[in-house]
Residue frames relative to the residue before (quaternion, step in Angstrom):
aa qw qx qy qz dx dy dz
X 1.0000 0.0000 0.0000 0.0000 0.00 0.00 0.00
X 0.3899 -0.8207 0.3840 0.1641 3.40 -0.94 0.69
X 0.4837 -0.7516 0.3638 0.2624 3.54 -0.33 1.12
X 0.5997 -0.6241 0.4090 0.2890 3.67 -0.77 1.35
X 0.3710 -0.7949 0.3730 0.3022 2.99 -1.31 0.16
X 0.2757 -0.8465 0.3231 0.3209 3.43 -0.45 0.50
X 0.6039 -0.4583 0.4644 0.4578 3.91 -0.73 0.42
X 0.2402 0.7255 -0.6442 0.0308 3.37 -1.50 0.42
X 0.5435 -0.6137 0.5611 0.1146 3.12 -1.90 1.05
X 0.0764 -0.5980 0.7608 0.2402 4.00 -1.01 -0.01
X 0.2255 -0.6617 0.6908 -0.1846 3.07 -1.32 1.82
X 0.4107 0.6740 -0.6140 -0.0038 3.13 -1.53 0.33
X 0.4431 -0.6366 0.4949 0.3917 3.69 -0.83 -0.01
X 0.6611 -0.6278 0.3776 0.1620 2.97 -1.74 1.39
X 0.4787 -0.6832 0.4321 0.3426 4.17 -0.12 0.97
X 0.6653 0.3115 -0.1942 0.6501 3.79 0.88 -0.70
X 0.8777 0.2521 -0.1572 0.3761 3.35 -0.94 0.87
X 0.0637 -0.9342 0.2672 0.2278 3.14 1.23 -1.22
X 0.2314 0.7292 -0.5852 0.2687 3.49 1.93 0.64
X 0.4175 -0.5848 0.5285 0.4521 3.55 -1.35 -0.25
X 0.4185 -0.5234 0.7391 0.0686 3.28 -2.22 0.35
X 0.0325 -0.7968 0.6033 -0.0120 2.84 -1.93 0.54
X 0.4809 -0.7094 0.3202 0.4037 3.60 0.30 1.21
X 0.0258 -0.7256 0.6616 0.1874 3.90 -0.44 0.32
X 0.5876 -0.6734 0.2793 0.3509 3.66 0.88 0.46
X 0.4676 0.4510 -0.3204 0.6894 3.67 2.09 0.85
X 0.8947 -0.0963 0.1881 0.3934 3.51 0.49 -0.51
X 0.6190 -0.4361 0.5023 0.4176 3.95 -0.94 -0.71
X 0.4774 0.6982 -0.5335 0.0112 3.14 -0.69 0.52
X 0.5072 -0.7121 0.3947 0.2826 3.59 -1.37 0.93
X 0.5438 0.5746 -0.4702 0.3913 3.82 0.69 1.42
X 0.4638 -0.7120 0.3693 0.3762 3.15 -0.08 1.41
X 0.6333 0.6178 -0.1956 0.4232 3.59 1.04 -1.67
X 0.7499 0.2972 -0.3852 0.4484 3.67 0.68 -0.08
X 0.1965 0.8518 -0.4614 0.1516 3.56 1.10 0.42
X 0.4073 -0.6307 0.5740 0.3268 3.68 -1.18 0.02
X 0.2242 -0.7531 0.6005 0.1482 3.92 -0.14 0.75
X 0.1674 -0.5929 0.7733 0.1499 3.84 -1.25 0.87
X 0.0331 -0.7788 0.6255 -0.0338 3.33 -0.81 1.49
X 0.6848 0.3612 -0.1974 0.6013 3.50 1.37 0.97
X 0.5754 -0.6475 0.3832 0.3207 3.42 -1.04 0.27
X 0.5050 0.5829 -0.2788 0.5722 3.77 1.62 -0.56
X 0.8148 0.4171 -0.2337 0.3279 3.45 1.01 -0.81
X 0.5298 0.5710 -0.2505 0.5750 3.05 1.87 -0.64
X 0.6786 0.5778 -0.2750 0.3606 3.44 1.18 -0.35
X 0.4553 0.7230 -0.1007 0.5097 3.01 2.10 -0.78
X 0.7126 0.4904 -0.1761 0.4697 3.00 1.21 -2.02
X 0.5878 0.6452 -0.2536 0.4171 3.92 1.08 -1.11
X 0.6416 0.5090 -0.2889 0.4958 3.33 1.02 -1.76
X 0.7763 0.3248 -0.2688 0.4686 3.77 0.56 -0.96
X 0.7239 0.4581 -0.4302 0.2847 3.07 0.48 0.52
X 0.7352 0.4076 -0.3125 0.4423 2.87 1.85 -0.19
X 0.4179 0.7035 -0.4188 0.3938 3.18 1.29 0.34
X 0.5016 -0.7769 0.2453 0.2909 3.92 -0.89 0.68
X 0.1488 0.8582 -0.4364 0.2256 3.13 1.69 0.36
X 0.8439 0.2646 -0.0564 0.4632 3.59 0.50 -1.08
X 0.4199 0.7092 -0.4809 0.2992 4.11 1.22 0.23
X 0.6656 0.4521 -0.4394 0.3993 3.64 1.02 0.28
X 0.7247 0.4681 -0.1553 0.4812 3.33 1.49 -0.30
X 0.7800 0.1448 -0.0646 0.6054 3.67 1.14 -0.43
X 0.0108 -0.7308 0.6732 0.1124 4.11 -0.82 0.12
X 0.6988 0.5543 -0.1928 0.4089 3.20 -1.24 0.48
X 0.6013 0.6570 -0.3979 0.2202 4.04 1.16 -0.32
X 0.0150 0.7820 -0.6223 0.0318 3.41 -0.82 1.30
X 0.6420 -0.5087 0.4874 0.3024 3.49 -1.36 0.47
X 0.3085 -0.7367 0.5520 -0.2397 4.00 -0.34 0.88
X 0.1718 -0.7760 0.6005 -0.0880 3.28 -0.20 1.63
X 0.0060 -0.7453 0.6658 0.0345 3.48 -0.98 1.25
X 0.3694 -0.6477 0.5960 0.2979 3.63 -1.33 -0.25
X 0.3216 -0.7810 0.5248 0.1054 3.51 -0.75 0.84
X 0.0659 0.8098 -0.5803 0.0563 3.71 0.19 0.63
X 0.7884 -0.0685 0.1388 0.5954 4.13 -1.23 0.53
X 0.7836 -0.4182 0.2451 0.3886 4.01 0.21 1.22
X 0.6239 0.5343 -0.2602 0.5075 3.71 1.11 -0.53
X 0.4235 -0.7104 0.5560 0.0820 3.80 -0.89 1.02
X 0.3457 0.6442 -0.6809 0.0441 3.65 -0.81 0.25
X 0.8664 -0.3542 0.2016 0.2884 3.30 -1.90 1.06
X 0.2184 -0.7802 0.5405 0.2268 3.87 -0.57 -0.08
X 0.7253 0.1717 -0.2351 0.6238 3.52 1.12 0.31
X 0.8598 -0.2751 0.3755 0.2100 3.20 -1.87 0.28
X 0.7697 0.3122 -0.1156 0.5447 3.36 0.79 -1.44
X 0.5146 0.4602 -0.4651 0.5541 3.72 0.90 -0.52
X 0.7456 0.3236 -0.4438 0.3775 3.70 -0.43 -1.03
X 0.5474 0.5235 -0.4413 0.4811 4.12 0.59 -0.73
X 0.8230 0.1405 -0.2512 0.4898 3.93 0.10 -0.71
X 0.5545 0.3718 -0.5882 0.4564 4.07 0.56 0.82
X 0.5262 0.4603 -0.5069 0.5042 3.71 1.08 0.08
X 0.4005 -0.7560 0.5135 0.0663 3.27 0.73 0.63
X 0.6117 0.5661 -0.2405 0.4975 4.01 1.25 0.62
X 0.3893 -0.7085 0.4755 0.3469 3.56 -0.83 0.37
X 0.4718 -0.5692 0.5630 0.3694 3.58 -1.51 0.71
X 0.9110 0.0005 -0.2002 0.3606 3.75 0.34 -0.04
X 0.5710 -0.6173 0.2679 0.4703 4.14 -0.42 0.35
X 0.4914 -0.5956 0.5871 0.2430 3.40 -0.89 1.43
X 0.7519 0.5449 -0.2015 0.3116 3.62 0.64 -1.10
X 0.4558 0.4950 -0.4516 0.5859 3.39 1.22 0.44
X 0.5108 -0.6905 0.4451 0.2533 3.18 -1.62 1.36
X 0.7249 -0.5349 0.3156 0.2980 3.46 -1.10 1.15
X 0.3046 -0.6630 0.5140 0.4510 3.54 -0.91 0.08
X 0.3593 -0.5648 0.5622 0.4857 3.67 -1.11 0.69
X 0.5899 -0.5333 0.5652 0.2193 3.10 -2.47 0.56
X 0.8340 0.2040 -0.0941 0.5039 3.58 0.20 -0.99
X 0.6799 -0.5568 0.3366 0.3384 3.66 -0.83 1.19
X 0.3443 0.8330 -0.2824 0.3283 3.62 1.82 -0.50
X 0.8289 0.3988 0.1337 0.3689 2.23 0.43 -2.14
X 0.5242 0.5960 -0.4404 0.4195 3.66 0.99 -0.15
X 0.8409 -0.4038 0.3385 0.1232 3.00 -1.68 1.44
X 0.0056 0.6865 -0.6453 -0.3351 4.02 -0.27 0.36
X 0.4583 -0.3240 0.6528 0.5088 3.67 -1.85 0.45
X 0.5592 -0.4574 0.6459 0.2467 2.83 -2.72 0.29
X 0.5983 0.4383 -0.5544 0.3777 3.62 0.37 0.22
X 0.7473 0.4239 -0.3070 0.4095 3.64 0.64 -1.09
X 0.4211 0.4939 -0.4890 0.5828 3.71 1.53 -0.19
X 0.6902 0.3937 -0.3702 0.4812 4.52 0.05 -0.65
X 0.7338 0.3565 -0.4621 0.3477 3.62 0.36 -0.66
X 0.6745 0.4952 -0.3810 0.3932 3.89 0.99 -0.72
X 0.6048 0.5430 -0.4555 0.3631 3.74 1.22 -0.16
């Protein structure tokens, strides 16, 4: 028996900036929701060919093909990782201070910075 087909997007992340993108079949753009849906196997083929083709290496790196699910006309991601980068958001806060690398480099507490002053 032959395995269904699944919907797919042509994704990739944007060379300047690096947010992802998503072909909307005019251009790049960083909204999952304006994607171009391959709602067929001829189209998903289509979607691959343009992505692998060098037309777009000054503007995107990275284009792969990107299973979505298609529910009451509305698209939403078909894995985990698609829905994490069309939430367009990090999974944790860039804004917390790095950990230091080398035992050097670690932070004095403020008490042992007060007791040596």
């Amino acid at each position: 028996m032959a395995k269904a087909f699944q919907p797919v997007v042509l994704t990739a992340n944007a060379l300047e900036g690096g947010e992802a993108v998503w072909w909307t079949g005019a251009g790049w753009s960083p909204r999952f929701d304006e994607a171009r849906i391959a709602a067929d196997a001829a189209q998903s083929r289509a979607l691959a060919a343009l992505g692998a083709a060098p037309l777009f290496e000054s503007v995107v790196v990275g284009p792969y093909l990107a299973p979505v699910t298609v529910e009451q006309g509305a698209a939403r991601p078909g894995s985990r990782r698609e829905a994490i980068r069309a939430a367009a958001r990090p999974t944790f806060d860039y804004l917390l201070e790095a950990a230091p690398r080398h035992r050097d480099e670690a932070p004095v507490p403020a008490a042992i910075e007060a007791e040596a002053a």
